[in-house]
C-alpha positions in Angstrom: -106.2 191.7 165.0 -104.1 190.3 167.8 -101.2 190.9 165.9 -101.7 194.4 164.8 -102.4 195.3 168.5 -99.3 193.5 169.6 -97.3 196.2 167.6 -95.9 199.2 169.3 -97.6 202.8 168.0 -96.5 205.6 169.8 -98.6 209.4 168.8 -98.4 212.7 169.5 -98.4 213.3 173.4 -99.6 216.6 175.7 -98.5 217.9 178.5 -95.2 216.4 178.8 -92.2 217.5 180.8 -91.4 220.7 179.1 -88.7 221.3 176.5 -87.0 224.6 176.2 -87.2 226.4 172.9 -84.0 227.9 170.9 -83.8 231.9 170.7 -84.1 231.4 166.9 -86.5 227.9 166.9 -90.2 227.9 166.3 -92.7 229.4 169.2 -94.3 226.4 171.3 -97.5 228.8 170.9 -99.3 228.0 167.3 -102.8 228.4 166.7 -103.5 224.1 165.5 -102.2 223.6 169.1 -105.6 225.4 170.3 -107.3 223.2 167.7 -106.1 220.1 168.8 -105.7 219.9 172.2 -107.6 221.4 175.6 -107.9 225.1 174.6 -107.7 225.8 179.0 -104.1 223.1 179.2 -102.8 225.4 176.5 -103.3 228.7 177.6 -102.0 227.3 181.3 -98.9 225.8 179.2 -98.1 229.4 177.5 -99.1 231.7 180.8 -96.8 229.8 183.2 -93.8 229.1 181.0 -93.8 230.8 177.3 -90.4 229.3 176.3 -91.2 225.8 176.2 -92.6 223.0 174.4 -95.7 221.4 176.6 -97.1 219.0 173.0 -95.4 217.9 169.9 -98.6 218.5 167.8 -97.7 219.7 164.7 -94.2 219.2 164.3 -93.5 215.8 166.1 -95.0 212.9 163.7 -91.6 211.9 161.7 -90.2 211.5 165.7 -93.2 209.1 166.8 -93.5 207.4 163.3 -89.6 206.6 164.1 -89.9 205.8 167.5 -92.6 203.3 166.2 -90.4 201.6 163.9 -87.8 201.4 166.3 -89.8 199.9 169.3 -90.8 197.2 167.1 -87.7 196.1 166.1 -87.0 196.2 170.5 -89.7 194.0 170.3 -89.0 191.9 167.6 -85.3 191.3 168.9 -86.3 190.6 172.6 -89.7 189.2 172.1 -90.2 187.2 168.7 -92.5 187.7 166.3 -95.2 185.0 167.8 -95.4 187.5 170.9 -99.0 188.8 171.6 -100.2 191.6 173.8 -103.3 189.9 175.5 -100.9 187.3 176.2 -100.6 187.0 180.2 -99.4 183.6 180.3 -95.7 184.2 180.5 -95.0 187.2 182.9 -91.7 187.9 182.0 -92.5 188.4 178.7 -95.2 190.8 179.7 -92.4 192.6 182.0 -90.5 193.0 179.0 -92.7 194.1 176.6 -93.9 196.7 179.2 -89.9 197.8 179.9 -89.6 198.3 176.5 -92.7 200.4 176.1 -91.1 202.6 179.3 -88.3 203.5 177.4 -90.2 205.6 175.2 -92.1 207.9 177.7 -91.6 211.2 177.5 -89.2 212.0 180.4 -85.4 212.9 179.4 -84.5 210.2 181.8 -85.5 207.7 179.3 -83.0 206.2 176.6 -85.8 206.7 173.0 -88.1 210.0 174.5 -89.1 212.2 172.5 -86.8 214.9 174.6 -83.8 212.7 173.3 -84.5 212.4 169.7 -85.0 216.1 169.8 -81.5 216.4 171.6 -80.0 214.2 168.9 -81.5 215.7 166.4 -79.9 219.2 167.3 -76.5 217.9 167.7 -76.5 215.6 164.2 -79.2 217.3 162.0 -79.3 221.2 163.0 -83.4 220.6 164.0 -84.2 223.1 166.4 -87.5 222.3 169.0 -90.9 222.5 167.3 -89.1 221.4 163.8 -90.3 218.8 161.8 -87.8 215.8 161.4 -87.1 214.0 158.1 -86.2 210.6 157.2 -82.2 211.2 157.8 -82.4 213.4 160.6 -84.8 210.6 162.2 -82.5 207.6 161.2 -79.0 209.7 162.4 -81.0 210.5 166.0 -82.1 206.6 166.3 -78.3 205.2 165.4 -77.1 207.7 168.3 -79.7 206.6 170.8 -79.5 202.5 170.3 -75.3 203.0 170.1 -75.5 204.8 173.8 -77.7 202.2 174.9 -76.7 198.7 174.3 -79.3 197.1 176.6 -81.6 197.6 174.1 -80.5 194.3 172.9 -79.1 195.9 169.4 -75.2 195.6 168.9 -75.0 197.8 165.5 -77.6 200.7 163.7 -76.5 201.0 159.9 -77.4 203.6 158.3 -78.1 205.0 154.3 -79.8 208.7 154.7 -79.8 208.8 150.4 -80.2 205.5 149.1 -80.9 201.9 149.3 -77.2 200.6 149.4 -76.0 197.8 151.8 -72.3 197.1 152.1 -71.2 193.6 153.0 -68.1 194.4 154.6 -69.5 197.2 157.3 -72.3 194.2 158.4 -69.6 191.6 158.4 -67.4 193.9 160.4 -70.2 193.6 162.7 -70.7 189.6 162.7 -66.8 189.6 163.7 -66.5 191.9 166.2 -65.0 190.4 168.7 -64.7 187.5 167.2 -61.5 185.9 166.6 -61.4 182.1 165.0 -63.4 179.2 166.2 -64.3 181.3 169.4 -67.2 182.6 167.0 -68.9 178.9 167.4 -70.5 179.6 170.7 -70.9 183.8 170.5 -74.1 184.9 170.4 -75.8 186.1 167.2 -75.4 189.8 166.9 -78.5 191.9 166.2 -78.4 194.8 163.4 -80.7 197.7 162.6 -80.2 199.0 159.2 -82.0 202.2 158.1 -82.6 203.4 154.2 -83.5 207.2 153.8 -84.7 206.6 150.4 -86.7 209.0 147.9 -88.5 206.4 145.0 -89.8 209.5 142.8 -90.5 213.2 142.4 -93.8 213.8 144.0 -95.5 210.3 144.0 -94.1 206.7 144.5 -93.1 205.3 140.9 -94.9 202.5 139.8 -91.7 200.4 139.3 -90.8 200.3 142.7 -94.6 199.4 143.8 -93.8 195.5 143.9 -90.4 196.0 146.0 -92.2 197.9 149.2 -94.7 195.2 148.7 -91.7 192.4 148.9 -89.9 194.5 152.1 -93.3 194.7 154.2 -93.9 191.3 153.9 -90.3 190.2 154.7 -90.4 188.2 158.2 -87.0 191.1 158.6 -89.0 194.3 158.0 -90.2 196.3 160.8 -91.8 198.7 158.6 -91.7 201.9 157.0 -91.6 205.5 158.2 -93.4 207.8 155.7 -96.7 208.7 154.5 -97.8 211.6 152.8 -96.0 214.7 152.7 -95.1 217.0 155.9 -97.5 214.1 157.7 -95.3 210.7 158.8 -97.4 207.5 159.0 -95.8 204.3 160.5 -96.6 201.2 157.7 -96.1 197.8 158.9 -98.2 195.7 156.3 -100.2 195.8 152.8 -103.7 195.0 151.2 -103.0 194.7 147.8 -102.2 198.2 146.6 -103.1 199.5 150.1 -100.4 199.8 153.1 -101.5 199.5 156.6 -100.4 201.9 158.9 -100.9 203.4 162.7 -101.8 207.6 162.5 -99.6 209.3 165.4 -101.3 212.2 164.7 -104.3 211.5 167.6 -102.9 213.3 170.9 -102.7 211.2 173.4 -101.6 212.6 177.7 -98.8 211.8 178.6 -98.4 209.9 181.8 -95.5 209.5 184.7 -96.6 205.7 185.5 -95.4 203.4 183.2 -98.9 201.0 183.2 -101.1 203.6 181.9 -98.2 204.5 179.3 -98.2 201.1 178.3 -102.1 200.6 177.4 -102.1 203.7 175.3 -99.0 202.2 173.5 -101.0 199.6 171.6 -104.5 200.1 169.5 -106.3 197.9 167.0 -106.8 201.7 165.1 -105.2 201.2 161.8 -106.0 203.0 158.4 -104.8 202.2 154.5 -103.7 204.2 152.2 -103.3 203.8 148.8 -99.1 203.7 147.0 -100.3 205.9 144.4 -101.1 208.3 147.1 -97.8 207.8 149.2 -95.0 210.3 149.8 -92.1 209.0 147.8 -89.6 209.9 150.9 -89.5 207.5 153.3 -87.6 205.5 156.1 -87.1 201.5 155.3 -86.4 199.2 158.5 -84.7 195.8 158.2 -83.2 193.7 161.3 -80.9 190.9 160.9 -79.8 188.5 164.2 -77.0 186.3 162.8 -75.1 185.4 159.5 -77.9 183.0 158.7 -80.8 185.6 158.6 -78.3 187.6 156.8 -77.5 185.4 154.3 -81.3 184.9 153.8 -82.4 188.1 153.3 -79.8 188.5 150.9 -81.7 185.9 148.6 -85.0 187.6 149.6 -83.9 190.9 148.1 -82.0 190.0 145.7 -84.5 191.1 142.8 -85.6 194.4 144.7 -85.5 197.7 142.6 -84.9 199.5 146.0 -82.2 197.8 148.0 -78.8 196.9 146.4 -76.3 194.9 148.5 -72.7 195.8 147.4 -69.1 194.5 148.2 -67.9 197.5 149.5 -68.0 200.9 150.2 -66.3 202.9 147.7 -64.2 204.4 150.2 -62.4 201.5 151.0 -61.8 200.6 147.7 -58.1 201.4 146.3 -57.9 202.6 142.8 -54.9 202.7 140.3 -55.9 205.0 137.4 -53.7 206.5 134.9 -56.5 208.1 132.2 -54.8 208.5 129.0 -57.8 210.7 127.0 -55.8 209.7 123.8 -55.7 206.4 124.3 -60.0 205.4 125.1 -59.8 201.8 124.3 -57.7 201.2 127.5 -59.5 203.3 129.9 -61.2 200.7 132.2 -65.0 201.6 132.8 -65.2 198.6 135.3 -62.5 199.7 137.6 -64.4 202.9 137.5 -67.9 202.6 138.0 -68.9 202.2 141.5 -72.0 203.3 143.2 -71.2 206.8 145.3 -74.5 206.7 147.7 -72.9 206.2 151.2 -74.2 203.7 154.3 -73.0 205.9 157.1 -72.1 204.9 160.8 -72.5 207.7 162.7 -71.4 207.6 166.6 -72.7 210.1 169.2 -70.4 212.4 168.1 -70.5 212.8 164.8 -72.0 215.8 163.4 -73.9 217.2 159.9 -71.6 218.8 157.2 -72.9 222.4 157.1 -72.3 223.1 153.4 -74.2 220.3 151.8 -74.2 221.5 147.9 -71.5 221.9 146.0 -71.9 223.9 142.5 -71.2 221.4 139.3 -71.5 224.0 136.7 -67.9 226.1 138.6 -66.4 222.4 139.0 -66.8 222.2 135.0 -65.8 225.6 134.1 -62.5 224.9 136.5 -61.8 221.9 134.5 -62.6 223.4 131.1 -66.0 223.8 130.3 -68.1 221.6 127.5 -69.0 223.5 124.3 -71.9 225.7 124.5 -75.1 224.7 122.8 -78.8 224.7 123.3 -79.0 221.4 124.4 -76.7 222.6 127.6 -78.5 225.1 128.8 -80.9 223.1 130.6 -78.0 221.9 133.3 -76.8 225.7 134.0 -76.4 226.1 137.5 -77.5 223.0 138.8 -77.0 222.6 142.9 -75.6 219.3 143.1 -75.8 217.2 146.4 -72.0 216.9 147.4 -70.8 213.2 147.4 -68.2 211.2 145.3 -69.1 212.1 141.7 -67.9 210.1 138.6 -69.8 211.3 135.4 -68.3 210.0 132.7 -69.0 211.1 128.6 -69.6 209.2 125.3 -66.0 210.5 124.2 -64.6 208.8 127.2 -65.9 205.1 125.6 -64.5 202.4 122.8 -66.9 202.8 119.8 -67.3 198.8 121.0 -68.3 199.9 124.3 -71.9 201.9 123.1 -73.5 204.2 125.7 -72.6 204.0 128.8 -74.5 206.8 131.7 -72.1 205.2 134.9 -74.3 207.7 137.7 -76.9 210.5 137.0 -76.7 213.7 139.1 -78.2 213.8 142.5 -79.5 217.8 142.9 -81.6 219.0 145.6 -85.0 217.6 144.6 -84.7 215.6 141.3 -81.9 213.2 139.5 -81.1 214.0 135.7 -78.9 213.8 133.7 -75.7 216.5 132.5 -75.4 216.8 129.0 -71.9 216.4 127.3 -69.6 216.6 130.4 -66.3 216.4 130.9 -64.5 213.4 133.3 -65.2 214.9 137.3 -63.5 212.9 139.6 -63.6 214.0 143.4 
């Protein structure tokens, strides 16, 4: 149990410094607010200043399950993973495990509050006050905080808000920043935080990807998983079996201007299970890396997982030659073609959300031509597809050596399936 109360968990919190609500947001006054916390502090809260947020109840789990995640890995990087809470032996350990905790109070002084995810999460995400975060919104908000505060101890926050892909190049980019030569042999080991926004089914977990989250949790790299079940964010930092362990920051909790009585409410031995067949298939995965050698190894760890996939490159910075002659298909090249399209961004401080986020495939395929009409088509009419760098490529495009080739399904707003007899789409 020492080690489960060693972890940082971080709930919902009343009474905080107040944040002011948008003309157009939700109302800081909801009826669960009554429910959950002192009926008397909320009426005081609404009475002396209607347009602002007192609580987070309701609306602020995703936030705290994040900030979980992310003041373990603080912990992991500047404390180990053989530090314990009830030990006082080394006090400036202790010191820094109870800085670390004070970074996360709810004041907007403080580098990962609650008041500065919300900030971030209006300038890179469009989430108004009293909105309820998602995986990518909660990943883009944590990149921006740990790149304006490198004290933190973490040089570099990667980020995938739609898949599992890693790219070699962006983290070796990292490794040699700054780096030139043999002046790397004496540099210090730098520290990365990589995010996955990842969706493993439709409305449950699929079976086949049980064994990988099982694999990630028990990596000596993880620091857990923000998810949970839906519209309710649970932090997960181990398994039982087919169980996962996880803190609940759905138990209100005061919020405090002393950073000692912040601290003890930051750790519990409280923990629940729930069951992966019950399990929100959204979710946010947390790796750290310090070091070319953890990196290599964790490589070797995942190098069998269903949900991670470490690739050269990103297709961006690839360069491709193609001259596509549709009359000639036993020298069109399906190898130089085929790459994967989901995207690890790197978003600085100032980088903001594209507002138009779908783009309509079944226009792109009527610009370029159309595919013959049939039955079997008109279950892909008017599909909203999620706007990235698509590549579909159809049976008529393959040597009769080459068999059936499907080189990406299409990403929509919900589901992945597949598009019936298309044409080539390049973008």
């Amino acid at each position: 149990m020492s080690d489960i109360k060693s972890r940082l968990n971080f709930t919902y919190r009343t009474r905080f410094k107040p944040i002011q609500r948008m003309s157009d947001g939700p109302s800081p006054f909801h009826f669960s607010f009554i429910l959950r916390e002192n009926p008397i502090n909320t009426l005081e809260n609404v009475i002396s200043n209607p347009d602002c947020f007192f609580t987070d109840i309701g609306w602020g789990c995703m936030i705290r399950t994040g900030q979980s995640l992310l003041g373990n890995a603080l912990q992991l990087r500047n404390l180990g993973r053989d530090w314990r809470f009830d030990d006082n032996t080394d006090l400036k350990m202790t010191e820094k495990s109870n800085e670390i905790a004070s970074w996360f109070m709810d004041t907007p002084e403080k580098p990962f509050s609650l008041h500065r995810f919300i900030s971030k999460g209006m300038q890179l995400s469009g989430k108004k006050p009293g909105e309820w975060f998602g995986p990518a919104a909660t990943a883009r908000s944590i990149q921006s905080l740990v790149h304006e505060f490198p004290e933190c101890g973490i040089d570099k926050c990667l980020i995938s808000v739609s898949s599992g892909d890693i790219y070699k190049t962006e983290v070796e980019d990292v490794f040699n920043e700054g780096h030139t030569g043999e002046a790397r042999n004496g540099q210090k080991d730098k520290t990365i935080l990589i995010l996955l926004g990842v969706k493993l089914g439709i409305e449950t977990i699929n079976r086949c990807y049980w064994d990988s989250i099982r694999r990630i949790l028990s990596s000596e790299y993880s620091i857990g998983i923000a998810g949970g079940r839906p519209s309710s964010s649970l932090y997960f930092f181990g398994y039982q079996g087919d169980e996962l362990l996880y803190f609940d920051p759905h138990s209100p909790q005061p919020s405090y201007d002393k950073n000692d009585l912040f601290y003890e409410t930051c750790h519990t031995t409280n923990f629940g299970k729930l069951s992966l067949a019950d399990m929100d298939p959204s979710m946010l995965l947390g790796i750290q890396i310090t070091g070319r050698k953890e990196w290599e190894q964790w490589q070797k760890e995942i190098k069998e997982s269903k949900i991670i996939n470490i690739l050269e490159m990103h297709p961006d910075d690839m360069n491709f030659d193609i001259d596509i002659d549709m009359n000639n298909k036993d020298e069109f090249d399906l190898e130089t073609m085929c790459s994967n399209v989901s995207r690890t961004q790197d978003i600085d401080a100032n980088t903001s959300v594209e507002g138009d986020d779908y783009v309509d495939v079944g226009a792109l395929l009527q610009q370029v031509g159309g595919t013959p009409s049939s039955s079997k088509d008109d279950g892909f009419q008017d599909i909203q597809c999620k706007k990235q760098n698509i590549m579909v490529i159809g049976n008529a495009c393959c040597s009769n050596t080459v068999g059936e080739i499907e080189v990406e399904k299409v990403l929509v707003e919900h589901d992945t399936i597949g598009v019936a007899n298309p044409l080539p789409i390049f973008r």
